[in-house]
C-alpha positions, 0 to 999 in steps of 0.5 A: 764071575766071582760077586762082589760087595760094598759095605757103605756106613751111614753115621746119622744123630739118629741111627747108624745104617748099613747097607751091602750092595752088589757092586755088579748089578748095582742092588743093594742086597742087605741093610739094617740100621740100630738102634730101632728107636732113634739115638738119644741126644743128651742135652745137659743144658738148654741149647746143648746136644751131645753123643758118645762116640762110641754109642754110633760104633757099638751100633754100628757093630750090631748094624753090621752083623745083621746084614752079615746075616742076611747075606749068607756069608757074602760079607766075606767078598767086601771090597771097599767100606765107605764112610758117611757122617754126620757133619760139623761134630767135634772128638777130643782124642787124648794121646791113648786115642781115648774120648777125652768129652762127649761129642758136641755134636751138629745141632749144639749151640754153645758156641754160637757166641764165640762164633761171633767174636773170632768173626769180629776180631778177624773181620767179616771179610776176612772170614768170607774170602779166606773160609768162605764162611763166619766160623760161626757154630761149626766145630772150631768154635766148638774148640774154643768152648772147650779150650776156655771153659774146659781147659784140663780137658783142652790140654789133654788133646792130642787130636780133634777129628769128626764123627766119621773120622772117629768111625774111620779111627775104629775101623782102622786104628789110624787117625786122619780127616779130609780137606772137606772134613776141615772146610766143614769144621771151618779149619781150611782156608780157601784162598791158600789152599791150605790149613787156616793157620791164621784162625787156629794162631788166634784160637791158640790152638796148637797144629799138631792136633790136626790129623794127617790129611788123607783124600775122600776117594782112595785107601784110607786104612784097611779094617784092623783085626780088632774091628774084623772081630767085633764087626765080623767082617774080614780083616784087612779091607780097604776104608776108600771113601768118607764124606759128611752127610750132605755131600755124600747125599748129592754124590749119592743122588749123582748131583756132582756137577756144578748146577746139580741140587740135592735134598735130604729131610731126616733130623735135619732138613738140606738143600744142597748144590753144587758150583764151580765157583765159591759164592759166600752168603754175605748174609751168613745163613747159607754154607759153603765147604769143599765139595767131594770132588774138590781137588786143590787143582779142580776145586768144587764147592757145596753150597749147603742150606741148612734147617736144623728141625724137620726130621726131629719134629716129625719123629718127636710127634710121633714118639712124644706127643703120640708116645709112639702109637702111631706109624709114620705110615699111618700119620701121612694118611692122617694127615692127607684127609686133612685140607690144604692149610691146615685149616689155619694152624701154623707149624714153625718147625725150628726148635732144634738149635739155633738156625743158621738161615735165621741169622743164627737165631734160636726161635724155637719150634712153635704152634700159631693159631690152635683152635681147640674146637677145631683142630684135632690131632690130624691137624697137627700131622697136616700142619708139621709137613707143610711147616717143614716144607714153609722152611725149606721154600724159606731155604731156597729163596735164600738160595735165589738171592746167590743165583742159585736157582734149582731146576729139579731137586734130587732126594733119595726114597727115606725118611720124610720124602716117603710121604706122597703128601710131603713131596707134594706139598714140597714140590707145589710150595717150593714150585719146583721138581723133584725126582726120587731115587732108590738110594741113601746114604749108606748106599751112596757111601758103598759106592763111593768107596767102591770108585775110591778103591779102583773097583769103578772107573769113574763117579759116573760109572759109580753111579750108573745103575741109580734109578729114579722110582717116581717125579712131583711136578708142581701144578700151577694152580695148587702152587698159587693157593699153596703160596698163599698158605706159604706167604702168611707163615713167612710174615708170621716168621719174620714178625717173630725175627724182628722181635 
């Protein structure tokens, strides 16, 4: 019987992944990701933090040759590519489909002002019952910035689209979003079940720069012959599938159904569930968007908890502080000779762009209590991973308050959840399970474009062939003395967001 393929693209802030994998057996046979060193984040001005565009496509051409190398040709039996992006990101297009400005990317904060004013002028409740959230720094706001400081680039817009769009555009040559992709950008508005005209009427934003509405599973284009030349791939292949990052991350960790928690800790760190109810934050630190499975018959929602530096700070460690010497590998084992609490030293690990959680504060990253005859480098390694996991136990007790309330949470094996330490002290702080499965993101995106070309039957055929690799259960007796060590970080935390 004839093999055949999936190609899945992770489009991350950090690099681009590819991975082929065998639709059959499930493997995934070759993956590569480019650059080797993490993509630059242009800040041009504090709180800023932009990417070309086309830096994630020419990446993700050299990503994509590679693994037609190391799969001997099998590259030419593709079925089905899929898409997944990092979200919230905004791409001007002019009416030749050239970048008009870089992208502003997830983690900028400029907009967070404007944000605040649209939420005012519409109305806190207004904003929560038809949007499910406060516009926010999400990517209208971003919009607005253009439009009133940029304006000559404004009115040269022909469309605004997302980073997967943009990858969807290069594949295919055609220009289109999803209902997700809108509720991401705050563009949908829930109650009607339609564009959110209302808000784009205030913002004076013309619809036409909204593109054709295409479905997250299904043909979205099929690869041109001038992406087939650069990509090496086949001319003609179906574009099935395209998500932002953290829900295609659940759907890749099959958390699909209403209950079901998923979590990722690259750049940014998430907590992501899923309901079958939409329950806004009243509080606005937690995210509600259209979930990939959300229909306007059978709507389904994500529930997405954010914390903007974790990833980022470890990597900063490891390529500034250490100036790259180090492995990650060699850093975790470091870090574990190191005792429980890191001897007192504190790692705040917020110096990524404003924070949703904390009320869409900047706090910035910060080191408490540093004893220089004390702490050594080690210490730091220590101290950074159980900071990391301080915000994400910070995260889920935000969650607690919506009555959402992890029973297990999902990770894939990458980025910080291939630390033993850092899933072990994330399990016992957070007191909660969690189970690592063989897949990510570029993975999950084969499969989903794979179900969205007809190849699978069903999400969960899609996803039959996941296996768990390892668990962490939380001890009792570890969680109370981590909880400890959790409670005095948090009192710091909050003393700092009074101030």
């Amino acid at each position: 019987m004839k093999k055949q393929y999936s190609l899945g693209c992770d489009i991350g802030s950090s690099s681009i992944k590819v991975s082929l994998l065998d639709l059959r057996s499930g493997e995934t046979i070759a993956s590569d990701y480019s650059p080797k060193k993490e993509m630059t984040i242009q800040a041009r001005f504090p709180g800023w933090a932009e990417q070309n565009p086309d830096t994630w496509w020419d990446n993700l051409v050299l990503a994509t040759r590679t693994i037609i190398k190391q799969s001997n040709g099998n590259a030419l039996d593709i079925i089905s590519i899929g898409i997944s992006y990092q979200m919230h990101g905004l791409v001007m297009l002019d009416k030749n489909q050239e970048v008009l400005y870089p992208s502003i990317i997830w983690c900028d904060s400029r907009a967070i002002s404007i944000g605040d004013v649209i939420m005012n002028d519409l109305g806190y409740d207004h904003c929560l019952s038809n949007y499910l959230n406060s516009p926010g720094n999400f990517t209208i706001s971003k919009l607005k910035w253009i439009k009133d400081n940029e304006p000559d680039i404004f009115s040269k817009i022909d469309k605004i689209i997302l980073p997967g769009d943009y990858i969807a555009y290069k594949l295919t040559g055609e220009i289109s979003t999803t209902i997700p992709g809108l509720s991401e950008g705050v563009f949908w508005n829930f109650k009607n079940q339609a564009l959110a005209t209302d808000l784009m009427d205030y913002c004076e934003f013309p619809k036409s720069i909204i593109p054709e509405i295409t479905d997250t599973f299904g043909h979205q284009g099929k690869l041109s012959k001038e992406a087939a030349m650069e990509t090496g791939l086949e001319k003609g292949i179906p574009v099935s599938y395209r998500a932002g990052d953290q829900p295609n991350n659940a759907f890749s960790l099959n958390a699909i159904k209403s209950g079901e928690f998923a979590a990722t800790a690259g750049t940014s760190g998430v907590v992501y569930g899923v309901s079958s109810q939409p329950i806004p934050d009243e509080g606005l630190r937690v995210n509600i968007f259209a979930n990939v499975n959300y229909s306007i018959d059978y709507p389904v929602y994500g529930v997405l908890l954010c914390i903007n530096g974790t990833g980022i700070l470890n990597s900063w460690l490891k390529n500034t502080l250490f100036s790259g010497n180090i492995s990650y590998e060699e850093m975790n084992l470091k870090a574990e000779k190191i005792n429980m609490g890191s001897d007192g030293l504190r790692i705040f690990p917020f110096g990524n762009g404003t924070e949703r959680m904390l009320n869409n504060s900047n706090q910035g990253a910060q080191v408490l209590g540093l004893d220089f005859n004390l702490h050594t480098r080690d210490h730091v390694m220590r101290a950074v991973q159980e900071g990391i996991a301080n915000a994400f136990r910070y995260g889920i007790d935000l969650l607690n308050d919506l009555d959402l309330q992890p029973k297990v949470i999902r990770a894939g094996n990458t980025n910080l959840f291939l630390s033993p330490l850092f899933c072990e002290v994330f399990t016992n702080v957070c007191n909660t399970p969690i189970e690592i499965y063989n897949t990510d993101g570029a993975q999950g995106a084969a499969r989903g474009a794979a179900f969205g070309s007809g190849f699978y039957e069903s999400m969960d055929d899609a996803l039959k062939n996941l296996k768990m690799i390892k668990s962490y259960e939380p001890d009792s007796g570890l969680s109370n003395r981590y909880d400890v060590y959790y409670q005095a970080w948090k009192e710091q935390l909050q003393a700092q967001l009074q101030q």
